[in-house]
C-alpha positions in Angstrom: 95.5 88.4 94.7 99.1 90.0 94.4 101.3 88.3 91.8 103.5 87.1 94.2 107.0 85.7 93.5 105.9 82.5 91.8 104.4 85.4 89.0 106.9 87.6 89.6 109.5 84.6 88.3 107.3 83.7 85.2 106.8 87.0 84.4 110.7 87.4 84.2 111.2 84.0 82.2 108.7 85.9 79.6 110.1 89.3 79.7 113.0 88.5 77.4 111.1 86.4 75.2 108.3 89.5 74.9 110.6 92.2 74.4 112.8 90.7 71.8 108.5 89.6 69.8 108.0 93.5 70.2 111.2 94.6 69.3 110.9 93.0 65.9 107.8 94.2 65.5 106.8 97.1 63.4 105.8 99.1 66.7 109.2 98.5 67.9 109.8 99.4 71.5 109.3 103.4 72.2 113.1 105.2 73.3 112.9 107.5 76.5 113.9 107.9 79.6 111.3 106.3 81.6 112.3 102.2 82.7 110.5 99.3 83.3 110.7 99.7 87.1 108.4 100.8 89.6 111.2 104.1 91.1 111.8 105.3 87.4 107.8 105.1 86.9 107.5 106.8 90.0 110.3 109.4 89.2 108.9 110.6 85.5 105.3 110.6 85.9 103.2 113.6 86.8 99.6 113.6 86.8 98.5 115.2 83.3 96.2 118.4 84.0 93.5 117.6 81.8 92.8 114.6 83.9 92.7 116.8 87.3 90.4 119.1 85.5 87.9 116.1 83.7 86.6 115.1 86.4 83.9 112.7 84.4 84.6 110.2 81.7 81.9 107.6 80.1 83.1 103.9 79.3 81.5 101.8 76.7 82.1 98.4 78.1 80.6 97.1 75.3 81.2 94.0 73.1 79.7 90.3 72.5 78.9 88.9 75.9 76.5 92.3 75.8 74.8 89.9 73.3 72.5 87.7 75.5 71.8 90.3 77.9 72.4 88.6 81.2 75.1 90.5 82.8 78.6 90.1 83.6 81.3 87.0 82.9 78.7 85.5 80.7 81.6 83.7 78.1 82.6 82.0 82.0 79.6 81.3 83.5 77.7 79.9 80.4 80.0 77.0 80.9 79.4 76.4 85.1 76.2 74.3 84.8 73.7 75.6 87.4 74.4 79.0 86.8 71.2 81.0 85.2 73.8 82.1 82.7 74.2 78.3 81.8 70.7 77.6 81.8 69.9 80.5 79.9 72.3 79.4 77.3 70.8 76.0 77.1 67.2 77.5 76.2 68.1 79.8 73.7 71.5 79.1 71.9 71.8 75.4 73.2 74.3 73.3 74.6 77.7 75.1 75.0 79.3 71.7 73.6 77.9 72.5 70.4 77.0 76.6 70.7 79.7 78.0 72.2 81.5 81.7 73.4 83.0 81.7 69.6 79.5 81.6 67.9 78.2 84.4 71.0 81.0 86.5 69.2 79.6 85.9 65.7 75.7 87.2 66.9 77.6 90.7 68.2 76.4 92.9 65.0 76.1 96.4 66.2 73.5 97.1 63.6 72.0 99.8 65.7 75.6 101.6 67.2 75.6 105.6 66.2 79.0 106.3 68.0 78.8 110.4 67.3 74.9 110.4 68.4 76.1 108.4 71.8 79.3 110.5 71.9 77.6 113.7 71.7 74.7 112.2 74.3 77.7 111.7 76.9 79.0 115.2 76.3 75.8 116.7 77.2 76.2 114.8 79.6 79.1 116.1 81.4 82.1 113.3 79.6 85.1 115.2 79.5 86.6 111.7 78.5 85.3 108.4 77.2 86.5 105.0 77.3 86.4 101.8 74.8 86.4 98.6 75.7 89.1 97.2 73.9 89.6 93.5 75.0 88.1 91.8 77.7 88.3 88.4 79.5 86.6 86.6 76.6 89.5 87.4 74.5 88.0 89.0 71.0 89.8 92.4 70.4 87.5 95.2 69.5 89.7 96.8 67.4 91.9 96.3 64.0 94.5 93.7 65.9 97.7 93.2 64.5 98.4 90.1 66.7 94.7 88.7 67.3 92.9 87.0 64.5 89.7 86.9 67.0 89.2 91.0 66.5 86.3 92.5 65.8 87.1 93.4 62.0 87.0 90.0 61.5 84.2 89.0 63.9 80.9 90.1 64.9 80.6 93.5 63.7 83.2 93.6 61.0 84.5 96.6 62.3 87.0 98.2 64.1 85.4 99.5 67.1 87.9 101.0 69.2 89.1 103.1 66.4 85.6 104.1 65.3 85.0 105.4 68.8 88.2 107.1 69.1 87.5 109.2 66.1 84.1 110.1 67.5 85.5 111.0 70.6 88.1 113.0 69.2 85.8 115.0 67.1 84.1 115.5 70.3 87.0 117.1 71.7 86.8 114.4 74.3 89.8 112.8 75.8 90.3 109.2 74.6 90.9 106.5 76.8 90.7 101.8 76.1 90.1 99.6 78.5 92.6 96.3 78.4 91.3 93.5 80.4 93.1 90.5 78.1 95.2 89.4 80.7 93.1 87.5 82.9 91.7 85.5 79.8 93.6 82.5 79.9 92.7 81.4 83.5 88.9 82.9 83.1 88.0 80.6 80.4 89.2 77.4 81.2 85.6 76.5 82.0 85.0 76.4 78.4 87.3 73.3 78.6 84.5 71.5 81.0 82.2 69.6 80.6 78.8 68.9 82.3 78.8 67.2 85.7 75.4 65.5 85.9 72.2 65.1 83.6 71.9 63.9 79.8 75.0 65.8 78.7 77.0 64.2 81.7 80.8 64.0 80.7 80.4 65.2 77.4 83.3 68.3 77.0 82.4 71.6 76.0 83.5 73.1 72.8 86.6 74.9 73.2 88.1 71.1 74.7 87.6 69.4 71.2 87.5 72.1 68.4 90.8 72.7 66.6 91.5 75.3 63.5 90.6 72.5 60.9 87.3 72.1 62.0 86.2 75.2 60.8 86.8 74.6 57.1 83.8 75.3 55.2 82.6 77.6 58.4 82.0 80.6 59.5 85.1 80.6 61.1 87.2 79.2 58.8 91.1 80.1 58.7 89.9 80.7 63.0 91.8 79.0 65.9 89.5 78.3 68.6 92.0 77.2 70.6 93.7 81.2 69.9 90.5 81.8 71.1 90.2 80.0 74.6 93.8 80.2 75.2 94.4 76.4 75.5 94.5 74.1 78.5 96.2 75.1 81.3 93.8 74.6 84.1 91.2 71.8 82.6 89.1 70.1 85.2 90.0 66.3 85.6 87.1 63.8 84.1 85.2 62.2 86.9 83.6 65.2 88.7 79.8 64.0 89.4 78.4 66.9 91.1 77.8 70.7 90.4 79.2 71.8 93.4 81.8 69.8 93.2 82.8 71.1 90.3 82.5 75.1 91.4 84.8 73.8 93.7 87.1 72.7 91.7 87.4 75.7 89.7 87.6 78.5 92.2 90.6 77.0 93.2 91.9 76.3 90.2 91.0 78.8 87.5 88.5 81.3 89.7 91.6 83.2 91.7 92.3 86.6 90.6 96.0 86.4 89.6 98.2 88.6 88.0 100.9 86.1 86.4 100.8 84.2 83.4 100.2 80.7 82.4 102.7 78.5 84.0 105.3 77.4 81.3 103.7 79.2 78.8 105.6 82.5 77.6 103.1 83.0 74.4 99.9 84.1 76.0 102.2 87.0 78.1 104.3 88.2 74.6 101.2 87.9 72.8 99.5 90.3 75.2 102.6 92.8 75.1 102.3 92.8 71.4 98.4 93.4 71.2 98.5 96.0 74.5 101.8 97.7 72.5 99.8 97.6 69.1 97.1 99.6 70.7 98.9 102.0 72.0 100.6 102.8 68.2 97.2 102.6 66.4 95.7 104.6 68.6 97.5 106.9 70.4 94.9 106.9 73.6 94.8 109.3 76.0 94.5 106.9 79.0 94.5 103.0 79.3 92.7 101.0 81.6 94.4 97.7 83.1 91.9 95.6 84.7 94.4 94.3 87.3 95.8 94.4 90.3 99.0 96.9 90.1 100.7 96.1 86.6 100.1 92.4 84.9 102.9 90.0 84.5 105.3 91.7 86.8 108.2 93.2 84.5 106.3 92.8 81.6 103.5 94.9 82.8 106.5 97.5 83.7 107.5 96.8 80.3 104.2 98.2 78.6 104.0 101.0 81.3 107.5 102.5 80.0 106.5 102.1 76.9 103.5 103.8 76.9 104.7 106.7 79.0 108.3 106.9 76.6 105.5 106.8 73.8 103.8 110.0 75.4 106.9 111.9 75.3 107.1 111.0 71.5 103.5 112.2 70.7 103.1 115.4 73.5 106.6 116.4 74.3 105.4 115.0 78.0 103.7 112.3 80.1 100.8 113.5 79.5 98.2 110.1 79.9 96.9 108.1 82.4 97.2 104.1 83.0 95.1 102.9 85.8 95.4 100.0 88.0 93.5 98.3 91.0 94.7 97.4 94.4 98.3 99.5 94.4 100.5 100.0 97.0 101.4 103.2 98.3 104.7 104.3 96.5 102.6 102.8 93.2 100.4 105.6 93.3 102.5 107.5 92.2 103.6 106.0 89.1 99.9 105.2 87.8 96.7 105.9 88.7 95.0 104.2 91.2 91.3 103.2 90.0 88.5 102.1 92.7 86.5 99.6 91.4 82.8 100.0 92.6 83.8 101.3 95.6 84.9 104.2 97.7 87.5 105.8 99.5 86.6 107.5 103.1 89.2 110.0 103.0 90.6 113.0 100.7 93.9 111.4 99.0 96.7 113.3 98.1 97.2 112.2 94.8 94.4 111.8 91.9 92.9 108.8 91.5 89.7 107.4 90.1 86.7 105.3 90.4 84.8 103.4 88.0 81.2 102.3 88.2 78.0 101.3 86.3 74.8 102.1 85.9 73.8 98.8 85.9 76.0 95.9 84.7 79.1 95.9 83.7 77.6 94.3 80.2 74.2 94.9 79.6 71.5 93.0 81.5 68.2 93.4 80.5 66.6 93.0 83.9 68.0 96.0 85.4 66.0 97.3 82.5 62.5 95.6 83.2 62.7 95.7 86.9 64.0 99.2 87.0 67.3 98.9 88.9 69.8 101.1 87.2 71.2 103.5 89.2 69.5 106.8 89.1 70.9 110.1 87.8 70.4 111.8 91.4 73.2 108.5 92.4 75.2 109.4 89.8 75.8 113.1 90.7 76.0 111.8 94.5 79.3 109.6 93.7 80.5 112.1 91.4 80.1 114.9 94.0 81.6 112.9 96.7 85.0 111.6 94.4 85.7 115.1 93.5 85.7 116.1 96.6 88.2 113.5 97.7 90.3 114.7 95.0 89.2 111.3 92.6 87.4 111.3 88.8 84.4 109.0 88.3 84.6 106.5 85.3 80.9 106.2 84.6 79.8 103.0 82.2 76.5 103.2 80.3 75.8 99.5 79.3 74.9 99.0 75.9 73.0 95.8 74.2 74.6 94.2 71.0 73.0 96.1 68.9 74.5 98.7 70.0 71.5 101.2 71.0 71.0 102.0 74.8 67.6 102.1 76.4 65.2 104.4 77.2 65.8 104.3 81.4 69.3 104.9 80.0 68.4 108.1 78.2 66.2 109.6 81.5 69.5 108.4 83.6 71.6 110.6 81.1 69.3 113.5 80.1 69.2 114.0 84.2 72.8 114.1 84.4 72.4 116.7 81.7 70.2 118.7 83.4 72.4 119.1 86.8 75.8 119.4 84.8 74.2 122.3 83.2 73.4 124.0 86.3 76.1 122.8 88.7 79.2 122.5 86.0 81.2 124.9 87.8 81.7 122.7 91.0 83.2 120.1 88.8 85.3 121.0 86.1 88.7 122.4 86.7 88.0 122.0 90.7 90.1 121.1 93.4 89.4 119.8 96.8 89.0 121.8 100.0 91.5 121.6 103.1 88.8 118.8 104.0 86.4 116.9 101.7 83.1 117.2 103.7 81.0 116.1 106.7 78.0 114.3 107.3 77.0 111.0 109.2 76.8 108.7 106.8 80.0 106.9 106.8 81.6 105.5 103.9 83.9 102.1 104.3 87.1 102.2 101.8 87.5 99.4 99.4 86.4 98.2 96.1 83.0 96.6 94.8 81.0 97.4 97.9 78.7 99.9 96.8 76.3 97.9 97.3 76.7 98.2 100.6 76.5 101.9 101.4 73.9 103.5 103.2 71.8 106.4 101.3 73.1 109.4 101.5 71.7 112.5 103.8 71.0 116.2 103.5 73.5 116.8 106.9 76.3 114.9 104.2 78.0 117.8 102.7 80.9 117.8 100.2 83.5 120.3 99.6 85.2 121.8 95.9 87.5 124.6 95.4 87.3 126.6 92.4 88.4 130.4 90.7 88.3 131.2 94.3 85.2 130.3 95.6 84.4 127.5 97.9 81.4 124.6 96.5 79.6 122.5 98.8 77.2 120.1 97.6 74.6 118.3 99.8 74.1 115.0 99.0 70.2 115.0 99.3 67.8 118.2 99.3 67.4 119.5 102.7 63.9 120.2 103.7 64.4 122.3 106.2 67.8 124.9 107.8 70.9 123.7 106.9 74.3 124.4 108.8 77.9 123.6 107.9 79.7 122.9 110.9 82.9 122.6 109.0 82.5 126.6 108.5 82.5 127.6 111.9 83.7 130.5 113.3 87.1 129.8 115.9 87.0 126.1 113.8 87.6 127.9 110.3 89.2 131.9 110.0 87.6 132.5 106.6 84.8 135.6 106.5 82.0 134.5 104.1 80.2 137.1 102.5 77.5 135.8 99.8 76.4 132.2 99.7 74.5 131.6 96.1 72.4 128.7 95.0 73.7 127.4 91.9 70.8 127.5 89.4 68.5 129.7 91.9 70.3 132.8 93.3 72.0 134.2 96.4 70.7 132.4 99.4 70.4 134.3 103.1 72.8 133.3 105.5 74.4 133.4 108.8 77.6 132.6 110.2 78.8 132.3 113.6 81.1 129.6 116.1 78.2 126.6 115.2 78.8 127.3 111.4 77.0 128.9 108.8 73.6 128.6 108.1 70.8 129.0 105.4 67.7 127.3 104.0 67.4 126.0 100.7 64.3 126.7 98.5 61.9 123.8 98.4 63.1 121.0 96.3 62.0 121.6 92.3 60.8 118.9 90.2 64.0 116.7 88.9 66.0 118.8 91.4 68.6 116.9 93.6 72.4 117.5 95.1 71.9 121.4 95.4 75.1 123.1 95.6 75.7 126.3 96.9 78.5 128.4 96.2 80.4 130.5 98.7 82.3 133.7 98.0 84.4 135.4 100.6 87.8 136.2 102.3 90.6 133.2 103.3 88.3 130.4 102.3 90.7 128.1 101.7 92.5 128.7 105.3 
């Protein structure tokens, strides 16, 4: 949901409060002309070239709920008894009252992460950028935190991830980018404050109700505030609640909405958040930032951090030159940030740039999609990206890794096909830019996010459209068995003359062009072939 005016109020009642915790700070707040309001964002920013011309990035959304290997929201749903993640929990850590998120964090060791092997895997790949993780909902920083004892340096790993990426990245000569996804913590883990509503645990609360710092002396976690950790109680479930569906109930509406505002009468968790979002920023200079949020969080404190950043990237590159993202925008907005599609897809070619971001599988690894095959398939892969080119869009591609670190062997096939078609097909991509319209084809594609899932498989007669040193791409979707003709192309329709159409990877093709369109036949499909794309040399072809 929107953050609303009720958000939009506390996020002003914090603003002053956050910006007087940063300006003391040894960031300090970033001078430059750029304001913490949506027509000055919208005035200064400019969408940096090397992001037009990336087309691809890779995301490591990686970090200890990859741990158990189940799948997304695990440090939520292990405390929702009923869910598999719950009973999963149960049978191999135990009961969360007693095993809880904190101690998940502890068994994230990395002992098996090679950032430059991965980072040069991606960028064989096709990555012209890559993406760390560098907070998500269950609140443990993955990076060196000035303002967050639960980090990674301190926990799990003992190291400071984001930075150790960002320096493989860099030597990559990859564009670096963080993902920030802090800001929904303190409403996604007030399950963690529960307890179970039926069987031999009945009643009995879950850890992060009865743990305080002092209870860790002589621990692991000793000198740790749980409570730092879980945010504290702002939406805990009443005693008394006897059923399981009574209590999913009770906290979809009370802790399971989507909101953008902070915790009602509590200004800490939104200047803490400014600080740790800000201290990124300075530490590591990234090249994009991801907000996991609808528009900017907190209102004017999410303007606040958007300024920032941008007055920051004058500092650094004598220019905007970086990209923030954000869900859901409305229309002036995208034009002061990015706007990022999350799992989903757009059915028209935008005007401005704008992104998608998808998995393979999972957003955090789940070993199923491993044993039961389901990852998406490199010929998927280069159908997306083929199609959010042509629409004028980048694809943020995530490649789920375990704990350990490592990624498996479906993964490596998925990746060394990508390989293989980037190779061939590169030029299509990299540096292109739409056509006067972004394809054709029957299969119709609702806009909107995270419904993938729903699509319907793409079809030889689906065509899409680049632009590029002068020639015009077009990609079909699947390998046509038989002729194949581009209405889009036709004579009286279209004025352009083609005069050689060539097969990327196999030759020049024969061809013919007249008022239905221009036709040719493809050569059968090879081995590990899919998405041909031909490309299409002639006079006025972008009229």
């Amino acid at each position: 949901m929107q953050i609303g005016r009720r958000g939009f109020l506390a996020g002003t009642a914090a603003l002053g409060v956050a910006q007087a915790a940063r300006a003391a700070s040894p960031m300090g707040q970033a001078r430059g002309p750029v304001q913490a309001n949506w027509p000055s964002l919208v005035d200064h920013y400019r969408y940096p070239d090397w992001f037009r011309d990336a087309k691809l990035g890779i995301w490591s959304h990686w970090g200890p709920q990859s741990v158990p290997e189940q799948g997304d929201w695990y440090g939520r749903f292990m405390y929702m008894q009923g869910h598999p993640m719950y009973e999963h929990h149960l049978k191999t850590y135990g009961h969360p009252s007693k095993f809880g998120m904190k101690d998940i964090q502890k068994l994230w060791t990395a002992e098996r992460w090679d950032p430059d092997a991965l980072i040069a895997r991606y960028t064989r790949a096709g990555a012209k950028y890559f993406m760390s993780l560098g907070c998500h909902h269950d609140n443990l920083d993955c990076y060196d935190s000035r303002y967050h004892a639960w980090n990674s340096t301190r926990v799990g790993p003992k190291k400071d991830v984001v930075g150790i990426w960002e320096k493989a990245a860099r030597r990559a000569g990859l564009k670096f980018g963080i993902s920030n996804h802090v800001a929904h913590a303190w409403h996604w883990y007030q399950p963690a404050y529960g307890y179970d509503p039926v069987g031999p645990h009945q009643g009995e609360r879950y850890d992060a109700y009865r743990l305080q710092k002092s209870d860790g002396a002589g621990l692991w976690w000793d000198g740790l505030d749980p409570q730092q950790l879980y945010t504290g109680r702002h939406a805990v479930i009443p005693d008394g609640i006897d059923s399981i569906e009574a209590m999913n109930q009770w906290h979809d509406a009370h802790n399971g909405q989507w909101v953008e505002h902070g915790p009602p009468g509590d200004t800490r968790f939104v200047t803490n958040w400014l600080l740790r979002q800000t201290d990124m920023i300075e530490k590591y200079r990234p090249d994009m930032v991801y907000f996991d949020d609808y528009g900017l969080p907190f209102g004017p404190v999410g303007l606040e951090a958007a300024a920032d950043y941008y007055n920051r990237s004058i500092e650094w590159h004598g220019k905007i030159d970086v990209v923030l993202t954000g869900k859901q925008l409305k229309p002036h907005e995208r034009f002061g940030i990015v706007q990022d599609v999350e799992r989903g897809f757009t059915d028209r070619l935008w005007d401005e740039p704008w992104q998608t971001d998808t998995c393979i599988g999972d957003w955090f690894y789940n070993v199923a999609r491993l044993n039961d095959r389901s990852y998406k398939t490199a010929e998927m892969v280069m159908q997306r990206l083929a199609d959010v080119v042509s629409k004028n869009g980048n694809l943020l591609l995530s490649i789920p890794q375990p704990g350990d670190g490592s990624i498996d062997a479906e993964e490596e096939k998925i990746l060394d096909g990508m390989t293989r078609w980037i190779a061939v097909n590169g030029e299509a991509i990299y540096g292109s830019r739409p056509w006067t319209r972004y394809g054709e084809g029957p299969t119709v594609l609702t806009a909107g996010m995270q419904n993938e899932s729903n699509a319907s498989a793409f079809t030889p007669q689906d065509i899409r459209f680049t632009t590029n040193n002068g020639a015009l791409y077009a990609a079909m979707l699947a390998w046509p068995s038989g002729p194949v003709t581009i209405a889009s192309l036709a004579r009286g329709k279209w004025q352009g003359e083609v005069e050689q159409v060539t097969l990327l990877g196999g030759g020049p093709v024969r061809h013919r062009h007249d008022g239905a369109g221009l036709h040719f036949t493809l050569p059968p499909r090879p081995d590990g072939g899919f998405v041909p794309i031909v490309r299409i040399n002639g006079r006025g072809l972008h009229a």
